[in-house]
C-alpha positions in Angstrom: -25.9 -6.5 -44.7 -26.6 -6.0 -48.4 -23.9 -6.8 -50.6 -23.6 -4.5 -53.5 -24.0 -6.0 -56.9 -22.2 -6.7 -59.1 -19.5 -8.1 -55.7 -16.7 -6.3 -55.6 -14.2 -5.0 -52.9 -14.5 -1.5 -51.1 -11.4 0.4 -50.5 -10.7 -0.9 -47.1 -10.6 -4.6 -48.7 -14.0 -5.9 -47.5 -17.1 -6.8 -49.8 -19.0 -3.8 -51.0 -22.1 -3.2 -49.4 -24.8 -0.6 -50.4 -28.2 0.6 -48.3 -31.5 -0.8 -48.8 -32.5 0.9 -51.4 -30.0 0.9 -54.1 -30.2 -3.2 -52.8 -33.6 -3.6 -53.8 -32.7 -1.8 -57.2 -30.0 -4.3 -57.6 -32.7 -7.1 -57.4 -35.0 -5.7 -59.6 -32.5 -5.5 -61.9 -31.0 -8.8 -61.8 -34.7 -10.7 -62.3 -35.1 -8.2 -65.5 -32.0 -9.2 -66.7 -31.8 -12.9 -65.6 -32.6 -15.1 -68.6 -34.9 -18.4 -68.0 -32.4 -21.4 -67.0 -29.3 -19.6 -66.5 -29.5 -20.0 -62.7 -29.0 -23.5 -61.8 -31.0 -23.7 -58.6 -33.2 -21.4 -60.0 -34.1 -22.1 -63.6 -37.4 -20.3 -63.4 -36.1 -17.0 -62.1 -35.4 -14.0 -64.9 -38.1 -12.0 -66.2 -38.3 -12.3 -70.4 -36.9 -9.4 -71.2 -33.4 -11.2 -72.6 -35.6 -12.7 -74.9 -36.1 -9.1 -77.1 -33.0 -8.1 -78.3 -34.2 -9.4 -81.8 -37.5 -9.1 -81.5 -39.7 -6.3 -83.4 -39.7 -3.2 -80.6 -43.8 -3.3 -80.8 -46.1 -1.8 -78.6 -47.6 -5.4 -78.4 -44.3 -7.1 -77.5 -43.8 -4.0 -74.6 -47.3 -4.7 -73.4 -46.8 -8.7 -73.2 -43.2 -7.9 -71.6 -45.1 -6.0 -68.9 -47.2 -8.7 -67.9 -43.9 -10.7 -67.7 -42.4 -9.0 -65.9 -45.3 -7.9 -63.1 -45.3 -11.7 -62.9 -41.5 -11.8 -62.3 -41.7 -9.6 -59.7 -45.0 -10.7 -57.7 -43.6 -14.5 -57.7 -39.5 -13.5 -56.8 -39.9 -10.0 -54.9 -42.7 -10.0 -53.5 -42.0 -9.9 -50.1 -39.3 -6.7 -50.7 -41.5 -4.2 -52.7 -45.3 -4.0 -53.4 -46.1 -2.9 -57.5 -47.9 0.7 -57.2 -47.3 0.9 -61.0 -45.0 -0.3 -63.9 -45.4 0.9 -67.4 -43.5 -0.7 -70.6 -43.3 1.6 -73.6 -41.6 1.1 -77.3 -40.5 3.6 -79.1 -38.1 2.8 -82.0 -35.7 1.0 -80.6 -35.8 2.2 -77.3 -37.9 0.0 -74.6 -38.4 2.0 -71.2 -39.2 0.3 -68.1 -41.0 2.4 -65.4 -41.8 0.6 -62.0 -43.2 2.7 -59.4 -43.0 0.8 -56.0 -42.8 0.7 -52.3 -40.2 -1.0 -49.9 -41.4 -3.3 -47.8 -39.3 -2.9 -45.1 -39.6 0.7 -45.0 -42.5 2.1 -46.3 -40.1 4.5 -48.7 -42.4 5.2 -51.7 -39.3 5.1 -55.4 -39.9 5.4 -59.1 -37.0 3.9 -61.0 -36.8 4.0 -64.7 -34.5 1.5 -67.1 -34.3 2.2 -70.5 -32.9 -0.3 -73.6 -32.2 -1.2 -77.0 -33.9 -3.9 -79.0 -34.7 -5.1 -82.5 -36.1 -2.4 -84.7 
């Protein structure tokens, strides 16, 4: 069963659920947006990126927030998608996130782009 993030109720009363894919998403997307220490049996899970919102949008800071987070995901996801490619980009203040990667579990090949404000 994967239970859709953030938990909520579905309309029959039960705990939302969502398939695997939109599950894995969900993952991703809590390590990106997990900051260092906030989870107490896991104070070394999160990614960086919570770090940046007041931090000059450079393409140097996007390029060491990529490394960051391709270690985020190799060391905490590992075993649910494999990398094929992920690409940070700064522009203004707009940081884009583009992570091209397989499932595991199925073999289903997904491109998913997140995009974000940060310090100009």
């Amino acid at each position: 069963m994967n239970v859709d993030w953030s938990w909520r109720f579905d309309d029959a009363g039960a705990t939302a659920t969502c398939d695997y894919p939109a599950h894995a998403l969900q993952m991703i997307e809590q390590l990106l947006f997990t900051a260092a220490g906030e989870r107490v049996m896991r104070p070394d899970l999160g990614s960086g990126l919570l770090q940046l919102p007041f931090s000059p949008n450079t393409p140097e800071v996007a390029g060491a927030l990529r490394f960051s987070i391709q270690a985020a995901i190799q060391q905490w996801l590992a075993d649910v998608i494999e990398i094929a490619e992920l690409d940070v980009s700064s522009e203004d203040a707009t940081l884009t996130i583009r992570l091209a990667y397989t499932l595991r579990a199925t073999g289903e090949q997904r491109t998913d782009t997140l995009v974000g404000q940060v310090g100009a």
